[in-house]
N, CA, C and O atoms as CSV, one atom per row, in Angstrom:
chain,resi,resn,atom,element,x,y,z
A,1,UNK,N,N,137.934,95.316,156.275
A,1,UNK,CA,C,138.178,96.664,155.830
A,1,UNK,C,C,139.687,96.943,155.767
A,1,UNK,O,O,140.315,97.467,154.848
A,2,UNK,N,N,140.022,96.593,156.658
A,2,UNK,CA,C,141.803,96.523,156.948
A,2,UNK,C,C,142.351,96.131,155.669
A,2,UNK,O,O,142.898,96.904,154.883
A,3,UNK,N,N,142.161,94.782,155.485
A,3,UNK,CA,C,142.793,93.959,154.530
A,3,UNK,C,C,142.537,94.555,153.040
A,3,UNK,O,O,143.368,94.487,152.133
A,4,UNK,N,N,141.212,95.166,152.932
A,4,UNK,CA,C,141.081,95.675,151.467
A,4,UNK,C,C,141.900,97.256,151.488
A,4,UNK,O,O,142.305,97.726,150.425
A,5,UNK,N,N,142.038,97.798,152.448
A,5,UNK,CA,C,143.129,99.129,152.558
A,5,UNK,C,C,144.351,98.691,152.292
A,5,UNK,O,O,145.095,99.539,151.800
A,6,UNK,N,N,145.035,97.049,152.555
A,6,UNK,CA,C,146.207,96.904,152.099
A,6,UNK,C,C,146.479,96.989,150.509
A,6,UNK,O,O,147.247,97.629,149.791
A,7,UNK,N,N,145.477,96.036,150.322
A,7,UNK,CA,C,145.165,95.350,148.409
A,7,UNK,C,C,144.986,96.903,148.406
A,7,UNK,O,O,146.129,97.341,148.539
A,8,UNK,N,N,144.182,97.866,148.327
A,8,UNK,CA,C,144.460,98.986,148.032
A,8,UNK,C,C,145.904,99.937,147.468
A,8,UNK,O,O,146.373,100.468,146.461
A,9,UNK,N,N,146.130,99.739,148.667
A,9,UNK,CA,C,147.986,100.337,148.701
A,9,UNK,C,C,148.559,99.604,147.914
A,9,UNK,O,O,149.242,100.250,147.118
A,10,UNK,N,N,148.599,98.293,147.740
A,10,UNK,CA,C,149.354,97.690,146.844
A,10,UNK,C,C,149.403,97.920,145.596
A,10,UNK,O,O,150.391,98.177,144.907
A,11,UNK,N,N,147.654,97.767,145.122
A,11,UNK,CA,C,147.093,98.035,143.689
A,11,UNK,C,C,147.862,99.815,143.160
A,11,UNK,O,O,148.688,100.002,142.267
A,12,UNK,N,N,147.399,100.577,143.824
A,12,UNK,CA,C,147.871,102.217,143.638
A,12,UNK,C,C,148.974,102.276,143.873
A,12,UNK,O,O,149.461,103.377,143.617
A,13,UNK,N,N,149.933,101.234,144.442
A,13,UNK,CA,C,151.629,101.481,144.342
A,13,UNK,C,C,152.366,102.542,145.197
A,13,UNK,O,O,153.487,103.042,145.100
A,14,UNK,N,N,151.106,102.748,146.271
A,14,UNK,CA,C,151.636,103.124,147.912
A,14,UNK,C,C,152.923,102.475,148.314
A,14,UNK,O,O,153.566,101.520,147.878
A,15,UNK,N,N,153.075,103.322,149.299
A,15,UNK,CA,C,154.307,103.311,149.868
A,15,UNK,C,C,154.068,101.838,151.236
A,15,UNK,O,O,153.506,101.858,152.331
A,16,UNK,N,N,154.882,100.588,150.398
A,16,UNK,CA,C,154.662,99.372,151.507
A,16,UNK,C,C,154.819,99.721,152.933
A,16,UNK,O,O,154.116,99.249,153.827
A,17,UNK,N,N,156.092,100.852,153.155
A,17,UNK,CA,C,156.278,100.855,154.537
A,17,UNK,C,C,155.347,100.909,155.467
A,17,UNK,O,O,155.304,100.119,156.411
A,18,UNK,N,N,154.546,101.823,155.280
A,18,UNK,CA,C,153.210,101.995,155.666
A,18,UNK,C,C,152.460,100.762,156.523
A,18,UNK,O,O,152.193,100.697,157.723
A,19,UNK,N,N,152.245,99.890,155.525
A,19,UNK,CA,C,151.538,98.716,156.270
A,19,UNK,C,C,152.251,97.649,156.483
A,19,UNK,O,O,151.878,96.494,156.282
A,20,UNK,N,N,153.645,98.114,157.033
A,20,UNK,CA,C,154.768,96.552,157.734
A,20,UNK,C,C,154.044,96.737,158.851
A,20,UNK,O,O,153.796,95.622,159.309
A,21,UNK,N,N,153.527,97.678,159.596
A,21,UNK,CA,C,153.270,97.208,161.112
A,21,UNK,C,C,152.215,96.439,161.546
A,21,UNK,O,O,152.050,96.024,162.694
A,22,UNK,N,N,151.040,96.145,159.957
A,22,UNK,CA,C,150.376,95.277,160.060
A,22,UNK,C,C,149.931,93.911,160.033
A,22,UNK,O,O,148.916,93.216,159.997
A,23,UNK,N,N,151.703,93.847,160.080
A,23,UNK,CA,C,151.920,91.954,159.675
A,23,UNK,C,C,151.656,91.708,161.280
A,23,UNK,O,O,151.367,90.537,161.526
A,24,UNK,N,N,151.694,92.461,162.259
A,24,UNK,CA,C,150.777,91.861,163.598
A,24,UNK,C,C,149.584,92.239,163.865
A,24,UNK,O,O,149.240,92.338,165.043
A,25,UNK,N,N,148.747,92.514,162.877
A,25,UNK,CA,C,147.515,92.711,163.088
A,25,UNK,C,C,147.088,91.220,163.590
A,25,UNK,O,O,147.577,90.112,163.370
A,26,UNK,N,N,145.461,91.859,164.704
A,26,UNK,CA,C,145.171,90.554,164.655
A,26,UNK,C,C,144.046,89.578,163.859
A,26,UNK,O,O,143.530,88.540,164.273
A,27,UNK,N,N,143.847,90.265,162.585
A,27,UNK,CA,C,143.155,89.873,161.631
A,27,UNK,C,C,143.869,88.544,160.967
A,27,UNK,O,O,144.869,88.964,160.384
A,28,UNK,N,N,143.785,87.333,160.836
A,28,UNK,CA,C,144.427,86.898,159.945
A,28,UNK,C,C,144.270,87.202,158.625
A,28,UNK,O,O,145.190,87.021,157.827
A,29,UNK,N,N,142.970,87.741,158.230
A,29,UNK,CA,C,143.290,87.769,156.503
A,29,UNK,C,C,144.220,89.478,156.427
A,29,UNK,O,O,144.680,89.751,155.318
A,30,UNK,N,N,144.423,90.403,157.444
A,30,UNK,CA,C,144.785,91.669,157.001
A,30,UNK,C,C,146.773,90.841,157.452
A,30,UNK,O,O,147.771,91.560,157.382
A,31,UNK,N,N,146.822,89.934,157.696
A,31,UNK,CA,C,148.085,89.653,157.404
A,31,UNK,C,C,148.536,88.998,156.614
A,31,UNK,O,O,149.751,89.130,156.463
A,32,UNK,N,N,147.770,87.919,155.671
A,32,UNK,CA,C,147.838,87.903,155.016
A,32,UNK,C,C,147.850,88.600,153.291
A,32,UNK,O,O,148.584,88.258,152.363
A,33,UNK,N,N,146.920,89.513,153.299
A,33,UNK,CA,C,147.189,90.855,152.434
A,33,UNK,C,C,148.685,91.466,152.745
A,33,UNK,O,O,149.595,91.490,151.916
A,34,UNK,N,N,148.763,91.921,154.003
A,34,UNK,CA,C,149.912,92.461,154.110
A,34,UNK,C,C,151.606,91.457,153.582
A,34,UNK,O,O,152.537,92.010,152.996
A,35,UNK,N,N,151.594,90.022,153.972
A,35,UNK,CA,C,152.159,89.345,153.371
A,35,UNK,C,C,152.423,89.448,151.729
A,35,UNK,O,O,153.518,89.556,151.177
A,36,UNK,N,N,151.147,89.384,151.127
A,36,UNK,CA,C,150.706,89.115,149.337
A,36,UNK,C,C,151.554,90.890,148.826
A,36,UNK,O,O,152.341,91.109,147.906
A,37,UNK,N,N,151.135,91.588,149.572
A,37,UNK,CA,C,151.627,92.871,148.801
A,37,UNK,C,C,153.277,92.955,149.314
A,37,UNK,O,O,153.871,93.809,148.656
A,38,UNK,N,N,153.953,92.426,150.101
A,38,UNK,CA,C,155.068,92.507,150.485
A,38,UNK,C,C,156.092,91.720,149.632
A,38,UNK,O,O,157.321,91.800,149.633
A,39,UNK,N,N,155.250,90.927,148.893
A,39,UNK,CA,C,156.227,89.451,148.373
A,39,UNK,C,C,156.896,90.726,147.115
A,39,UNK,O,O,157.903,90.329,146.528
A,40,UNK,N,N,156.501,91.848,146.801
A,40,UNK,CA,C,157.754,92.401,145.472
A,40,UNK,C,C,158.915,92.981,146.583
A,40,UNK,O,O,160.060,92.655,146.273
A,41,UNK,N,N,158.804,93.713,147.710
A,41,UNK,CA,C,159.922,93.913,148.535
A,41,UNK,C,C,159.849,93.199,149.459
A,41,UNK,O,O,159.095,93.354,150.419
A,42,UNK,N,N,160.885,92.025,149.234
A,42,UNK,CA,C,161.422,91.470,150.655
A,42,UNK,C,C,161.737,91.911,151.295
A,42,UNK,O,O,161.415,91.526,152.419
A,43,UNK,N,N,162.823,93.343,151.154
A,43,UNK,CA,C,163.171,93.847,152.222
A,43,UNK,C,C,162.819,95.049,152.937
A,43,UNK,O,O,163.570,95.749,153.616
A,44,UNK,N,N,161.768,95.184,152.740
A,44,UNK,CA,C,161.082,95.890,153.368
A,44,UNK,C,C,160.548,96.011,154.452
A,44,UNK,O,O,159.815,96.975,154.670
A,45,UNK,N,N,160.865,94.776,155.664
A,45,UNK,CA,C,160.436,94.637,156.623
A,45,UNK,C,C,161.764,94.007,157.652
A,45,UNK,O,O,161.852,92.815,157.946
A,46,UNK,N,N,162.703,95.032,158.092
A,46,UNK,CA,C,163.944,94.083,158.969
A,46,UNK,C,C,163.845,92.714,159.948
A,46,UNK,O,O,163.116,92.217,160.806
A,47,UNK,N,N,164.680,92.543,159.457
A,47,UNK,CA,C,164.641,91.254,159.723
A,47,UNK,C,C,164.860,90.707,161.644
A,47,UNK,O,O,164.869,89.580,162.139
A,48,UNK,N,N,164.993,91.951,162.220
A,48,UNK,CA,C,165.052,91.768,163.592
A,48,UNK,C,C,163.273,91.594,163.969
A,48,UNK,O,O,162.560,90.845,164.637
A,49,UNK,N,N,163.113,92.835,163.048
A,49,UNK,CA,C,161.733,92.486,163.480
A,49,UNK,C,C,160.451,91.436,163.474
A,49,UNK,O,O,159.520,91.261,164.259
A,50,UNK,N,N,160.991,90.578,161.730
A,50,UNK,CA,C,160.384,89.602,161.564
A,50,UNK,C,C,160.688,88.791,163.142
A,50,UNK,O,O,159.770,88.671,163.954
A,51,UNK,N,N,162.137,88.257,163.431
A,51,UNK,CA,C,162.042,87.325,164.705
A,51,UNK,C,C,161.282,87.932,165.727
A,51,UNK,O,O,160.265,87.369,166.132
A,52,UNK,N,N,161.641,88.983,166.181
A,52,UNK,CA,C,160.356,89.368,166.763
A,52,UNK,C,C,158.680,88.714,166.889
A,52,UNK,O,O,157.945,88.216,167.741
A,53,UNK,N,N,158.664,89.048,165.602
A,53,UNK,CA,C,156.972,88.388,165.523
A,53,UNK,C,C,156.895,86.992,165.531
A,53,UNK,O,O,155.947,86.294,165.892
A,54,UNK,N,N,158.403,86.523,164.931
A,54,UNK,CA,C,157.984,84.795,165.220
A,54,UNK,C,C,158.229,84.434,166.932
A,54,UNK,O,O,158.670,83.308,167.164
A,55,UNK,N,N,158.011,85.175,167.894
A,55,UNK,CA,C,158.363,84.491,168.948
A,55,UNK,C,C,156.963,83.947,169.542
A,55,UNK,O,O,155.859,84.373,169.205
A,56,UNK,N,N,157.169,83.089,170.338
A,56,UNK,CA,C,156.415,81.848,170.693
A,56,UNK,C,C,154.728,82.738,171.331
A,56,UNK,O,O,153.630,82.285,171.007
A,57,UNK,N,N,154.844,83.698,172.020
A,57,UNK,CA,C,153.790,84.209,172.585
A,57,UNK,C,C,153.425,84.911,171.382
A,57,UNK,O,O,152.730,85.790,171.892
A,58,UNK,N,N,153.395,85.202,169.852
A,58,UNK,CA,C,152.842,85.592,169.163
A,58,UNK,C,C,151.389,85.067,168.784
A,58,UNK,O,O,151.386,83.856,169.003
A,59,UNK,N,N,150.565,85.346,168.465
A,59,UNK,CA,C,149.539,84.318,167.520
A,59,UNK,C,C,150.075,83.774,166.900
A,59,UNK,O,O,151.258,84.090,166.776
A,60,UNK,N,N,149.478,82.462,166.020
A,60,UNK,CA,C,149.843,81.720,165.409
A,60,UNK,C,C,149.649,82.185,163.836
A,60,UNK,O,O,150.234,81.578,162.940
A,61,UNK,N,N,148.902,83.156,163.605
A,61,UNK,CA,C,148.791,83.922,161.653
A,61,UNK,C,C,149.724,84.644,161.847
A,61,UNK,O,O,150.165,85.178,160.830
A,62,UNK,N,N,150.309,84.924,162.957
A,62,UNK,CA,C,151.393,86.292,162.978
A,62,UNK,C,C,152.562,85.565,162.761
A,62,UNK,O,O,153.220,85.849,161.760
A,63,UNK,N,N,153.073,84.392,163.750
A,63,UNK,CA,C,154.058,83.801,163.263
A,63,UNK,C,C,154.146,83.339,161.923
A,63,UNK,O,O,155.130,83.591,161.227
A,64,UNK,N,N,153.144,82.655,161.508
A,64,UNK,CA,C,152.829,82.076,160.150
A,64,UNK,C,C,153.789,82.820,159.278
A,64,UNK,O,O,154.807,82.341,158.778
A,65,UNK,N,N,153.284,84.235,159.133
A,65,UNK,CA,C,153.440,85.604,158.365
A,65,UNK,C,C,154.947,85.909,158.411
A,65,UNK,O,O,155.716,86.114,157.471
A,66,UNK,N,N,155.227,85.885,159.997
A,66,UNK,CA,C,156.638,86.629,159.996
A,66,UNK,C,C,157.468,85.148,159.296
A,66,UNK,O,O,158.241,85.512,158.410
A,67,UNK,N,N,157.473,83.863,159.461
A,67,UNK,CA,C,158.136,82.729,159.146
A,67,UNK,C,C,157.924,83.014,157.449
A,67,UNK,O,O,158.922,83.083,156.732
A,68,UNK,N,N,156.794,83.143,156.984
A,68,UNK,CA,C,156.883,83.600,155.295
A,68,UNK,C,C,157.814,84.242,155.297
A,68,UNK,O,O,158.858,83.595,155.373
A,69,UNK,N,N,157.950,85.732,155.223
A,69,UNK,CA,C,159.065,86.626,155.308
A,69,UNK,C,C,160.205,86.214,155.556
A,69,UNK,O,O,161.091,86.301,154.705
A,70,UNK,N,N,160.402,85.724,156.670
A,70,UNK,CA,C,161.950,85.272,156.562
A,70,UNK,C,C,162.693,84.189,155.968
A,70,UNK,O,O,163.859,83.975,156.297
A,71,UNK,N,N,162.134,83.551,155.181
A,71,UNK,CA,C,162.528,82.452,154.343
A,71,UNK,C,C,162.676,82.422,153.025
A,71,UNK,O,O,163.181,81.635,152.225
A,72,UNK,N,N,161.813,84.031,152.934
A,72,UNK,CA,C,161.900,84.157,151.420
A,72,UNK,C,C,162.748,85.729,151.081
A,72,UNK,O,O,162.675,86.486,150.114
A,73,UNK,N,N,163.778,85.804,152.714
A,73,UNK,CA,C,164.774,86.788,152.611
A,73,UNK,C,C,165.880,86.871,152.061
A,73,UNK,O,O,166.083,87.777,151.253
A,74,UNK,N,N,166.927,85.873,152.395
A,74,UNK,CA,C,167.681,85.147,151.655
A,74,UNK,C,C,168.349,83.628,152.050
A,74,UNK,O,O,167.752,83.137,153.008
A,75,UNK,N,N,169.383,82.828,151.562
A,75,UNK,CA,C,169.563,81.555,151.700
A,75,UNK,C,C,169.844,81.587,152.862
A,75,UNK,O,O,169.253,80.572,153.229
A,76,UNK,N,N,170.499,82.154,154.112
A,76,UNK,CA,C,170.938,81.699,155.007
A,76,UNK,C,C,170.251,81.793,155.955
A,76,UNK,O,O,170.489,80.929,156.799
A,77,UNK,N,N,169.212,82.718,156.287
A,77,UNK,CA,C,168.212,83.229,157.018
A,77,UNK,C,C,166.975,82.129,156.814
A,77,UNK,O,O,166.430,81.600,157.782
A,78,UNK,N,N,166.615,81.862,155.487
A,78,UNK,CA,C,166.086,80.558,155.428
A,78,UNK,C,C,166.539,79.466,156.163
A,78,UNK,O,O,165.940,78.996,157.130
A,79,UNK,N,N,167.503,79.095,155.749
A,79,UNK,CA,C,168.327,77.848,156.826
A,79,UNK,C,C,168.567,78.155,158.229
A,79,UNK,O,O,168.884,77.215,158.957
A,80,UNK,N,N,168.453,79.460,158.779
A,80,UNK,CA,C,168.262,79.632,159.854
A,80,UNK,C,C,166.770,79.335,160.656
A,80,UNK,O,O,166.351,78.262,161.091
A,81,UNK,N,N,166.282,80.368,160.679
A,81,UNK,CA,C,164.916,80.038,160.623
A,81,UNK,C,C,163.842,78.403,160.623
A,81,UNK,O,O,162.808,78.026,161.175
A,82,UNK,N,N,164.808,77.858,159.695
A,82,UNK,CA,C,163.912,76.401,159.366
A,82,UNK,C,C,164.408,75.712,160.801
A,82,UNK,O,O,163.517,75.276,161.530
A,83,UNK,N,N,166.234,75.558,161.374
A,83,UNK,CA,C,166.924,74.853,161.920
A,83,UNK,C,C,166.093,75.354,163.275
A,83,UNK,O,O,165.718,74.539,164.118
A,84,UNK,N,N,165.800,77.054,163.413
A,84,UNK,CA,C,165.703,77.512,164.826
A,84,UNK,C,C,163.888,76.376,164.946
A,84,UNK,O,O,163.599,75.583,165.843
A,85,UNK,N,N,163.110,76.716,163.811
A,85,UNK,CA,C,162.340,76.075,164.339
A,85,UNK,C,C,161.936,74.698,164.779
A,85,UNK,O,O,161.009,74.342,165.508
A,86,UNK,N,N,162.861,74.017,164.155
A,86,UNK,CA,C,163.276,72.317,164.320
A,86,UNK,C,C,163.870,72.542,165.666
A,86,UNK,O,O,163.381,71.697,166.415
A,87,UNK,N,N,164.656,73.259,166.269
A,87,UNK,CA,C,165.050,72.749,167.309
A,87,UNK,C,C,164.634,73.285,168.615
A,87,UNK,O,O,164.854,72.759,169.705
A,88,UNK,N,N,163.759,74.830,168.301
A,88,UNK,CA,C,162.459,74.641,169.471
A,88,UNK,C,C,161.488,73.901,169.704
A,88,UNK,O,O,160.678,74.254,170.561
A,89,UNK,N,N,161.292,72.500,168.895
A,89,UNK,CA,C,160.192,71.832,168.646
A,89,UNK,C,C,158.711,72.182,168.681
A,89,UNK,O,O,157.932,71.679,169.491
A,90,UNK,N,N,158.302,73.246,167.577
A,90,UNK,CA,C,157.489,74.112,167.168
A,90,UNK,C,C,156.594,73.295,166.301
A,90,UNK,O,O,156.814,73.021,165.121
A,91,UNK,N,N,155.618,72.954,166.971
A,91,UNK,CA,C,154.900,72.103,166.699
A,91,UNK,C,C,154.027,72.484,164.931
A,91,UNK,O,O,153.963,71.787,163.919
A,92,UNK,N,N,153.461,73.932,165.247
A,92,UNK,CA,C,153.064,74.535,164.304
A,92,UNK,C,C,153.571,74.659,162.884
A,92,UNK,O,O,153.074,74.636,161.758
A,93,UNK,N,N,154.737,74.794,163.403
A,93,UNK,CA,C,155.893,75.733,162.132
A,93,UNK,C,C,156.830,74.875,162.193
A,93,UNK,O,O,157.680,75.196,161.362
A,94,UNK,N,N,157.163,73.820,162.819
A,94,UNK,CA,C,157.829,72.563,162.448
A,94,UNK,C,C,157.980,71.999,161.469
A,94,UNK,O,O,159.072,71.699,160.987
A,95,UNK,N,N,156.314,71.633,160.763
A,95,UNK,CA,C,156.637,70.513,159.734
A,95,UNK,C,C,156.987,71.579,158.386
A,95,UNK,O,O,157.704,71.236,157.446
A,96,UNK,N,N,156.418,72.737,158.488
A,96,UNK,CA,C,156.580,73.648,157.400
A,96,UNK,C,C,158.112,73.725,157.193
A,96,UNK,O,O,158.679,73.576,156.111
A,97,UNK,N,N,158.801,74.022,158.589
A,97,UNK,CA,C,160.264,74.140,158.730
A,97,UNK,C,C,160.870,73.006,158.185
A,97,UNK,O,O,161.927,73.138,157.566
A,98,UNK,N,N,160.394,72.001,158.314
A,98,UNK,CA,C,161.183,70.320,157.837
A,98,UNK,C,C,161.295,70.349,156.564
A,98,UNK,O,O,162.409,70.351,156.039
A,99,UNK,N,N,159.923,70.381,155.702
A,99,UNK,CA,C,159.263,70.331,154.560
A,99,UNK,C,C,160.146,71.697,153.903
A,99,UNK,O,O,160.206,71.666,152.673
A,100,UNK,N,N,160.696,72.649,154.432
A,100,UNK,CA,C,161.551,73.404,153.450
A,100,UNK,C,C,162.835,72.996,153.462
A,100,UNK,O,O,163.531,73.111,152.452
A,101,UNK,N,N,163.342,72.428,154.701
A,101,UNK,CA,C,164.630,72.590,154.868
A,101,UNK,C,C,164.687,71.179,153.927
A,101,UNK,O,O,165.723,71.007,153.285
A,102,UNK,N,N,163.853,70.390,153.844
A,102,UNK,CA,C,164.495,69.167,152.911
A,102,UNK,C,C,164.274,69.838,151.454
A,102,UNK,O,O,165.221,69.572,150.714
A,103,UNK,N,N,163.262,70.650,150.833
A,103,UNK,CA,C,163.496,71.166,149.647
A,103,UNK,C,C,164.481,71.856,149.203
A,103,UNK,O,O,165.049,71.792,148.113
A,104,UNK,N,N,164.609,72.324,149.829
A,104,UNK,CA,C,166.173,73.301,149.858
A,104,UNK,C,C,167.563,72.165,149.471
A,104,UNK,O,O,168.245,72.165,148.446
A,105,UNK,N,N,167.664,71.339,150.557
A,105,UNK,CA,C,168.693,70.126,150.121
A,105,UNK,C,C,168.472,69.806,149.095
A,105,UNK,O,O,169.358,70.096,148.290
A,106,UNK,N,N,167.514,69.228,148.653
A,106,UNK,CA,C,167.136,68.575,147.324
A,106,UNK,C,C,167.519,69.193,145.862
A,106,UNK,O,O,168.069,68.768,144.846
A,107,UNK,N,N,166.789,70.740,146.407
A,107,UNK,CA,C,167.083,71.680,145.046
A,107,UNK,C,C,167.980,72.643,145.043
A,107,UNK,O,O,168.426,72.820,143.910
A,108,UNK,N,N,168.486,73.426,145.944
A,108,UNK,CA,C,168.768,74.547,145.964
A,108,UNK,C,C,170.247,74.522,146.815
A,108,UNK,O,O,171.021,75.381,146.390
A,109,UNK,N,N,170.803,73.671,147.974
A,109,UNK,CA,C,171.927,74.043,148.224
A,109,UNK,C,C,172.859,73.608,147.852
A,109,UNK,O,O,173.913,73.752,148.472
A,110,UNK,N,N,172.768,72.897,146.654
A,110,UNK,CA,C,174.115,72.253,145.777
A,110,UNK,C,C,174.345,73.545,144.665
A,110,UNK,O,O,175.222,73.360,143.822
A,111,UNK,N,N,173.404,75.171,144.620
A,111,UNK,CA,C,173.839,75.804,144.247
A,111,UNK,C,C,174.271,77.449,144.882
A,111,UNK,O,O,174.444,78.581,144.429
A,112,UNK,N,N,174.314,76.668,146.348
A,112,UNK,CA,C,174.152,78.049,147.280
A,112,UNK,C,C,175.795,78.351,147.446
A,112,UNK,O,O,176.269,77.734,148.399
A,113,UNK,N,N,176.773,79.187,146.701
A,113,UNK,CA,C,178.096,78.936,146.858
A,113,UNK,C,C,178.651,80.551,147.622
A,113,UNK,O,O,179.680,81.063,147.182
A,114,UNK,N,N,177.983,81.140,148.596
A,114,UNK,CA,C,178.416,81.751,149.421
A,114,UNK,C,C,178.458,81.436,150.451
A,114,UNK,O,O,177.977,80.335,150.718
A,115,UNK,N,N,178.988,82.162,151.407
A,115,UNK,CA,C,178.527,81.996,152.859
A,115,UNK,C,C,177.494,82.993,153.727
A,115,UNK,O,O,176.829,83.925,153.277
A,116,UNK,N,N,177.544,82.650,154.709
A,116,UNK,CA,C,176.419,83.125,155.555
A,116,UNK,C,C,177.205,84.720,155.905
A,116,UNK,O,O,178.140,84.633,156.702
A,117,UNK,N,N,176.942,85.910,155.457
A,117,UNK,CA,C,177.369,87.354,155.949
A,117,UNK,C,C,177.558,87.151,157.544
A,117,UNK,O,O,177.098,86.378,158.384
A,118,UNK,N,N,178.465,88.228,157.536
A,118,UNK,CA,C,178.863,88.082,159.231
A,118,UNK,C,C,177.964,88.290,160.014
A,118,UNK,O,O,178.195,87.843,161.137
A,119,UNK,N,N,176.543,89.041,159.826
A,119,UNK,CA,C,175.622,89.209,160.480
A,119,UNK,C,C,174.631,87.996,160.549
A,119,UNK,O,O,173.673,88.383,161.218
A,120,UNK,N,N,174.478,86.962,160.232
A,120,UNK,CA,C,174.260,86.257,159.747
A,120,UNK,C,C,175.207,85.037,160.974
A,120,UNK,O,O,174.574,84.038,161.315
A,121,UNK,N,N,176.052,85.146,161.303
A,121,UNK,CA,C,176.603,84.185,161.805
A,121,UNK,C,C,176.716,84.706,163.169
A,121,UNK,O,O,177.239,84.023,164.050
């Protein structure tokens, strides 16, 4: 029921804020909805809070969710994120973390020509 109230909001072009607090639901599919309708505003959900949800005593759809979000925030937060989880040895979100951070090399940081914002560092 949850999850079709998100697809709801999304479809009618509700206000996303609304359902950021349900990326810790403990439904996995109502976080996933909440994910699917979030992907037009990335930033719609701060980014303190995503780490938040990725911390280790989270569920594992919640981290899932918050690790989506922050990778598809921007380049450096991606490369953050991938490195933090490689080097907590995060068994879960490890290989996902590997498996981006080498795509990224491959495709994408021979055109990444900023740096990391001071917040950010």
């Amino acid at each position: 029921m949850r999850a079709e109230a998100v697809r709801a909001v999304r479809r009618l072009g509700g206000s996303l804020t609304q359902i950021v607090g349900m990326l810790a639901d403990p439904a996995p599919v109502v976080v996933r909805a909440v994910n699917a309708a979030l992907r037009t505003e990335p930033s719609a959900v701060p980014v303190a809070q995503l780490w938040e949800l990725l911390a280790a005593d989270s569920p594992a759809h919640v981290r899932l969710g918050a690790y989506e979000r922050l990778r598809t925030s921007d380049t450096w937060t991606r490369v953050h994120v991938d490195l933090h989880l490689l080097a907590a040895h995060d068994v879960e979100l490890g290989h996902r973390a590997h498996a981006d951070l080498t795509a990224w090399l491959q495709g994408g940081a021979a055109t990444t020509y900023r740096k990391p914002s001071p917040e950010a560092l």
